[in-house]
C-alpha positions as CSV (number, residue, x, y, z in Angstrom):
1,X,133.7,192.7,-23.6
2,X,135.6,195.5,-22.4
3,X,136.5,198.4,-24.7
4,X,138.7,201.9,-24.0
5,X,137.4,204.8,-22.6
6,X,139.2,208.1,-24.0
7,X,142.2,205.8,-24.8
8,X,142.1,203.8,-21.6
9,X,140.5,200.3,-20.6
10,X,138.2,200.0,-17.9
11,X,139.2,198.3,-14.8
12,X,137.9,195.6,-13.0
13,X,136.7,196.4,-9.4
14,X,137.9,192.8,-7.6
15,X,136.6,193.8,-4.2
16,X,133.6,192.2,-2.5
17,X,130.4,192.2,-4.5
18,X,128.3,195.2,-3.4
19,X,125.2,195.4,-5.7
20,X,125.0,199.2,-4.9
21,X,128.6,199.9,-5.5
22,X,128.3,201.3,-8.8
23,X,125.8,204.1,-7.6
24,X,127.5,204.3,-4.3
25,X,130.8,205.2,-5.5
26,X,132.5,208.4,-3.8
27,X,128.8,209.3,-3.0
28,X,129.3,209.9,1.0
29,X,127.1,213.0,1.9
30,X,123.4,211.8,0.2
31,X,122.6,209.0,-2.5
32,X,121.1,211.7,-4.7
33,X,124.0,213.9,-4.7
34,X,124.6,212.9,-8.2
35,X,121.0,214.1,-9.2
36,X,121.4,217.1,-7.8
37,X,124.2,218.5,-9.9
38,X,124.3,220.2,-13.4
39,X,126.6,218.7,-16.1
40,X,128.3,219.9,-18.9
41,X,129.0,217.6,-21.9
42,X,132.4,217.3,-22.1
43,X,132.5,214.5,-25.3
44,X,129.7,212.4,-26.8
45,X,130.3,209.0,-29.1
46,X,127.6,206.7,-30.2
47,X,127.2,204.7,-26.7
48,X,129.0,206.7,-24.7
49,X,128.6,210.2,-22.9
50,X,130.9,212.1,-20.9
51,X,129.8,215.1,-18.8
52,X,132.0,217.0,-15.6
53,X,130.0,218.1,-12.9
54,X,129.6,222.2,-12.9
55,X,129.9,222.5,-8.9
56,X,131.8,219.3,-8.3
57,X,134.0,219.3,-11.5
58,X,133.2,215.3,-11.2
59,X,133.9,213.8,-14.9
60,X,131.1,210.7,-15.1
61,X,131.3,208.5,-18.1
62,X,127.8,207.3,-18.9
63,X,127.3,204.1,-21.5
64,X,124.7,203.9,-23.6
65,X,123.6,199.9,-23.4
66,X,121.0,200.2,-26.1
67,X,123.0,200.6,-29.5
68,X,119.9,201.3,-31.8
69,X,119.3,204.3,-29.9
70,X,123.1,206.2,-30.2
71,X,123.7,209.2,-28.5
72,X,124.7,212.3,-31.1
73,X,126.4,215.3,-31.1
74,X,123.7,217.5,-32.2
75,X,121.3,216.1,-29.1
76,X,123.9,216.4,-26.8
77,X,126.4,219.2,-28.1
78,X,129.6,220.0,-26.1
79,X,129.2,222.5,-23.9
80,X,125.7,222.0,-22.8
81,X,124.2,221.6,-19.4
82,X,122.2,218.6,-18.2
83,X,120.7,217.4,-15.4
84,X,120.5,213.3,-14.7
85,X,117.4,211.9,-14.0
86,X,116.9,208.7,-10.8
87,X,115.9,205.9,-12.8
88,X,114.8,204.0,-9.9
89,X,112.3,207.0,-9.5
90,X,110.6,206.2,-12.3
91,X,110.0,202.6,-11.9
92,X,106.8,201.4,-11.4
93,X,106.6,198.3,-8.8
């Protein structure tokens, strides 16, 4: 199911299936660049959080899949900083 995104739909990539495409994406210099920036919530709605990059000014939307755990306001307010975390880091094989 799609749904909006701040008033617009997401699109459909139709290129050639990449399985790393999603975490690849505008990510040239290192594959951790993205954990290696500080971001500042920008918005927060129950499965959805959106946060721009403090160096980079890169806006990342990240969804919530589990919806009996939803994100809130008052654990991530606007304004403050965070960090992402690899979650392929923590897996255990």
């Amino acid at each position: 199911m799609w749904r909006p995104i701040d008033g617009q739909f997401m699109k459909k990539n139709r290129g050639p299936f990449n399985p790393n495409s999603a975490s690849q994406s505008g990510m040239k210099a290192s594959k951790r660049e993205i954990f290696d920036e500080e971001y500042r919530v920008v918005a927060v709605e129950s499965q959805s959080l959106t946060v721009q990059g403090v160096r980079s000014g890169k806006v990342l939307t990240i969804v919530n899949h589990n919806p009996e755990t939803p994100l809130t306001p008052e654990e991530y307010p606007q304004g403050k900083l965070i960090k992402l975390s690899d979650p392929s880091a923590s897996q255990a094989n």
